[in-house]
VEXSE-852052 format. One record per residue (C-alpha): residue in one letter; x, y, z. Coordinates in pm, whole numbers, plus 50000, padded with zeros to 5 digits. Each point is the difference from the previous one (the first is absolute). Example, Ala and Ser with C-alpha at 12.3 -4.5 7.8 and 13.67 -1.06 7.14 Angstrom:
! VEXSE-852052
a512304955050780s501375034449934
! end
This chain:
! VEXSE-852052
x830272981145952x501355028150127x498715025450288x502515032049940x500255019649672x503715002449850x499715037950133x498564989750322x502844974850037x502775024649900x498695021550289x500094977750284x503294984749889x501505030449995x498515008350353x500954966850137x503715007049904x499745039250081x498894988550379x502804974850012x502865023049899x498475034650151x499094984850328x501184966450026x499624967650241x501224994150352x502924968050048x499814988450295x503334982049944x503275017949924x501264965849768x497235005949747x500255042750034x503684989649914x499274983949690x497245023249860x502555029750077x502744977049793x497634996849709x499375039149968x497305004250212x499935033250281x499495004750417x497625029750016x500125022250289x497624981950157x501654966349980x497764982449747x501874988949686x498935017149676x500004972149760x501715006949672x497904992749653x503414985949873x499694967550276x496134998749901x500954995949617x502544973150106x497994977550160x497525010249749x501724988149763x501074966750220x496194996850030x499164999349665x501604972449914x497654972950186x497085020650006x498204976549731x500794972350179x499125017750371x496535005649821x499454964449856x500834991350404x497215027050140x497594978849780x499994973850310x499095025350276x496665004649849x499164963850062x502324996150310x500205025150175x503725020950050x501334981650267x499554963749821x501195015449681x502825007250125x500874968550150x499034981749676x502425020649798x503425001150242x499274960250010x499854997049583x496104989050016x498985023049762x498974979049689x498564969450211x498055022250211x498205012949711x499404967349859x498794985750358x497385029849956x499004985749673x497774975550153x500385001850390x498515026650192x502585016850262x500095027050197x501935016950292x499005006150351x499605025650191x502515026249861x503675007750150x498904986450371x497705013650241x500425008450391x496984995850093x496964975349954x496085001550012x498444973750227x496774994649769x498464979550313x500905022050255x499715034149823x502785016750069x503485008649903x503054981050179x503575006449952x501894972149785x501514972950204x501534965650003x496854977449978x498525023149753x502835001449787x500124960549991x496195000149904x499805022749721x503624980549849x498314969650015x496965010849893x501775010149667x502324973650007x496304977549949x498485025749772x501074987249655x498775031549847x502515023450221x503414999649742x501705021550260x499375016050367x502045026150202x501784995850348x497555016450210x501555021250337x499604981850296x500475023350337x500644973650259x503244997849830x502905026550083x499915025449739x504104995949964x499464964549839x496504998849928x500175003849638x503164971150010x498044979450214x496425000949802x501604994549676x501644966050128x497094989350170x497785010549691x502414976249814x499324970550182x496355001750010x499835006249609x501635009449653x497955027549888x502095022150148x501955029449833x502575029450147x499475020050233x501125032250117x503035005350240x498355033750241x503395000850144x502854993549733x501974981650211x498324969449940x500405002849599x503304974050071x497274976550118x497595004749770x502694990549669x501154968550207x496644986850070x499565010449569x503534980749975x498184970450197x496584995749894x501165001849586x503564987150021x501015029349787x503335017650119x499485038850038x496094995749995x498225022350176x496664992349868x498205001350339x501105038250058x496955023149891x498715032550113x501305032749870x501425031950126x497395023150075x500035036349955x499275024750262x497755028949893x501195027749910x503124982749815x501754985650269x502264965249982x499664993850365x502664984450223x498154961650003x499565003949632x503285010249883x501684973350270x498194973649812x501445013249666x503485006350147x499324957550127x499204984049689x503165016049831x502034989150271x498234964149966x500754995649663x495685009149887x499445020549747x496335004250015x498545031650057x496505005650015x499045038250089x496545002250090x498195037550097x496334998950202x498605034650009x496445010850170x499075023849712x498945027850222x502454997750236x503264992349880x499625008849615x497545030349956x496474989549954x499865006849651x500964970649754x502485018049769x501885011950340x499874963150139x501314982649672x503045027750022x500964989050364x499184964449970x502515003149681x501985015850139x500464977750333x500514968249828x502795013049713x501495014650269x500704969750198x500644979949684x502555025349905x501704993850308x500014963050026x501485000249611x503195026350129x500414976250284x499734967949781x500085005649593x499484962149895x496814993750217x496184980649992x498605043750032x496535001850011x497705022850206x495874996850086x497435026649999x497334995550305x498045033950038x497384999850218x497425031850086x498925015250290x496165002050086x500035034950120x496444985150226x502244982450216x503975004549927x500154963049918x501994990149716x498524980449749x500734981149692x496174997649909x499525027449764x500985009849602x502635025550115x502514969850086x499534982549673x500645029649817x503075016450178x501624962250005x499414996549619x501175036149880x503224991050191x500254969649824x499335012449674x502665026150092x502764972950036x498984982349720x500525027549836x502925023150058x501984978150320x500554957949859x496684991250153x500214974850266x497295019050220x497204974550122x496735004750092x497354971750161x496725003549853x498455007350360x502135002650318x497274987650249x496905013050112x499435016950331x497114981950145x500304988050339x497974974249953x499084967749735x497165005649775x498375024149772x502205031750039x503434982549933x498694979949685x498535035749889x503845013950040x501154974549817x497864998549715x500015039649997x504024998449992x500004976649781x498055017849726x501555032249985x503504981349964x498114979049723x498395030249829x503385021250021x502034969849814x497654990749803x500424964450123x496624978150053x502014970050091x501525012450372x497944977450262x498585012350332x502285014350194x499194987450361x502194972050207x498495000950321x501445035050171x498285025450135x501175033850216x502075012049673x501894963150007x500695004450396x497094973350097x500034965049833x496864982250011x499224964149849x495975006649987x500925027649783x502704982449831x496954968949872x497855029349899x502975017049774x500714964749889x496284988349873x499745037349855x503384991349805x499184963149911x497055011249838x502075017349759x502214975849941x497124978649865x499805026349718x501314988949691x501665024849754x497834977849710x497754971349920x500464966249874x498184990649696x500534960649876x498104968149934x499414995050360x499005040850119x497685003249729x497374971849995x498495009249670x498284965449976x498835002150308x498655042249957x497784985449686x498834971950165x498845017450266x498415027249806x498764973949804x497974983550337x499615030650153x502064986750319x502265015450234x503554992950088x499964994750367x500204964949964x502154994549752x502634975749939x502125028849883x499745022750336x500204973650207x503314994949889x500705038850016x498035012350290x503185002150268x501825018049721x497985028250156x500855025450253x498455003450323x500935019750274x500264982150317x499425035350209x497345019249796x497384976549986x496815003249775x497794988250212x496615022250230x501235008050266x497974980550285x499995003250455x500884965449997x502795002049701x502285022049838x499005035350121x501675012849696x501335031950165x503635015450047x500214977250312x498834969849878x503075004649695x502405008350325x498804971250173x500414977549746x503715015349932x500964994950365x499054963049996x501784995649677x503195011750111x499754978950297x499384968349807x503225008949769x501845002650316x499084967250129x501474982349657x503925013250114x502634977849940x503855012850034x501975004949686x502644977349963x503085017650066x503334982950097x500974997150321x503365017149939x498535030849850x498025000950305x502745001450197x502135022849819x497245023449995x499364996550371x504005006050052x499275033749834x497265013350241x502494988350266x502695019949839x497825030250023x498624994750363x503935002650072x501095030249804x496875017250203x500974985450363x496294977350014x501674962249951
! end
């Protein structure tokens, strides 16, 4: 399904590339200028480097050439959410994750890792720390539903080594863990030994995520195009160029405009990180949000997101190699668990849906809130019934000896009887579906009160219970240590051994 005429598509192509070459982006690193000036691109006056359409058809053409198979990847994202699906495909998992999916229901947890968390029992927000970050890792770690979770922030930790130091404690406490991203690339070394360690793969560098993020308007800022300038040097070709406009604000408010600049943005950086490094992993991500001109907040909890993100996508797909993801919703903005955050999700959900023409994609949530800033495990049991629920759907029936009682329909026809009783749904009746949340019974003082805080209730004692089930994964005791040499490594480079 498509969103964009061919004329329509033409048009913004054409503007994308016009804005590149006329005006250009800002390098913030004279190594990468270098090689976009080497590959025929120009320095304006201004400084920014007009890109050249001749290094856009080159890695165009690069593109191209596992675009079918970038596509059959993106299939996973739908049900796993982009930071799993990423780790699933640098680690090979592909084929037996979609088998696993067959008949186990899976799903990630709370997004690319929060900062903050949302004390249910107290009511109030708290900044990540050490004993919460052990918590919610063994609270997934016990969850056998949660396939994957992210390394939360903690901010009792130094920032210089925080994200070394939570990744190898995260590993210890369970193996549900994928990349995460460097914030300063200095620690990218670290992060492809402690890939080299955990897989026993030479060269891996599996447990290196995040991307390099565009500053609006077209600028590859200094942290950004560091971290590019570090993974060449390291040996990783992975590039994965992600742009996160307020429409409104940073794009102009009108969609056409903000699919131009969002464009724009990410082929930009993509274009760089190809003159710098031909033979790379390129990819780029499209997360719009939109400004609520009420309040100035930026939101992702509206259509105009969906729609700017999947013109730019169709746009790649199209005229650049593809290779341009897009999560069906990037997190709702609700502060708090409950009604409004399942409403963003469901809401995000459908208009990706509708726009794809895809029924299949489940519910969105995994437990964030704040735009993916707050992590919250009452939210995260509320996502998760909402999503099992779905899972219990089956694409078709069964129809045999055994699923169709036609004896047993004429007999009781025949006696005018009922089947309630029955030998044939006794043996059946737990093949049914009940939710263990949203419960059919009246609501009662004594009982269930059957209201949004009964459900939260309930989801705060469940997690709790889950938690109480941890046991440690069984990793071996030299891993451990190796990866525990690491963090010390990287407490030394920063002067806090």
């Amino acid at each position: 399904m498509t969103m964009l005429t061919a004329k329509q598509a033409e048009c913004l192509r054409d503007k994308v590339c016009q804005l590149l070459w006329q005006k250009g982006m800002k390098i913030e690193h004279e190594q990468i200028s270098a090689a976009m000036l080497a590959r025929g691109c120009q320095q304006a006056p201004s400084g920014r480097i007009r890109i050249a359409p001749e290094l856009i058809d080159e890695m165009t053409a690069y593109q191209v050439k596992t675009q079918a198979q970038d596509e059959r990847d993106q299939e996973l994202h739908c049900q796993c959410g982009i930071d799993w699906a990423h780790h699933i495909i640098w680690n090979q998992q592909q084929e037996s994750m979609r088998q696993s999916r067959q008949s186990r229901f899976l799903m990630p947890a709370f997004d690319c890792g929060p900062t903050t968390y949302y004390d249910y029992s107290a009511e109030r927000l708290v900044p990540g720390d050490t004993a919460i970050f052990t918590a919610i890792k063994q609270f997934a770690h016990a969850t056998p539903e949660i396939g994957y979770i992210s390394t939360w922030y903690r901010q009792d930790v130094p920032r210089e080594i925080e994200r070394i130091s939570s990744l190898v404690l995260g590993l210890q406490i369970t193996d549900k863990l994928d990349g995460i991203e460097a914030i300063d690339p200095a620690l990218i070394k670290y992060l492809k030994e402690i890939s080299e360690i955990v897989t026993d793969r030479p060269g891996d560098s599996s447990y290196l995520a995040g991307s390099e993020c565009i500053t609006s308007p077209l600028i590859l800022d200094q942290r950004s195009a560091h971290d590019v300038v570090e993974r060449q040097r390291c040996g990783i070709g992975r590039y994965h160029v992600a742009s996160m406009p307020t429409i409104g604000v940073s794009t102009p408010v009108t969609l056409a405009g903000a699919v131009v600049m969002e464009a724009a943005e990410i082929l930009g950086g993509m274009a760089a990180c190809f003159a710098i490094d031909p033979e790379s992993d390129l990819s780029g991500r499209a997360i719009a949000l939109v400004v609520d001109m009420r309040n100035g907040n930026s939101t992702p909890a509206g259509p105009e997101p969906t729609l700017v993100n999947l013109a730019v996508k169709e746009l790649f797909d199209t005229w650049w190699g593809g290779h341009l993801w897009v999560e069906v919703f990037f997190s709702p903005f609700a502060q708090r668990p409950g009604l409004q955050a399942v409403s963003e999700n469901f809401c995000g959900l459908w208009r990706y849906a509708k726009l794809l023409a895809n029924p299949t994609i489940p519910y969105p949530g995994m437990g964030t809130l704040n735009c993916g800033g707050t992590g919250c495990p009452v939210q995260f049991m509320l996502d998760m019934e909402i999503r099992r629920s779905q899972f219990a759907t089956p694409a078709a029936i069964a129809i045999d000896a055994e699923q169709l009682p036609f004896a047993e329909i004429r007999a009781a026809v025949d006696h005018d009887q009922d089947f309630l009783s029955s030998a044939h749904t006794l043996r059946h009746c737990r093949d049914l579906w009940h939710s263990t949340l949203f419960l059919t019974e009246t609501p009662a003082r004594s009982g269930w009160a059957g209201d949004e805080k009964a459900l939260l209730d309930q989801c705060h004692q469940q997690w709790r219970e889950n938690l109480k089930r941890y046991q440690p994964p069984a990793r071996p005791e030299d891993k451990r240590k190796a990866l525990d040499q690491v963090r010390r490594s990287a407490e030394r480079e920063f002067s806090l051994a």
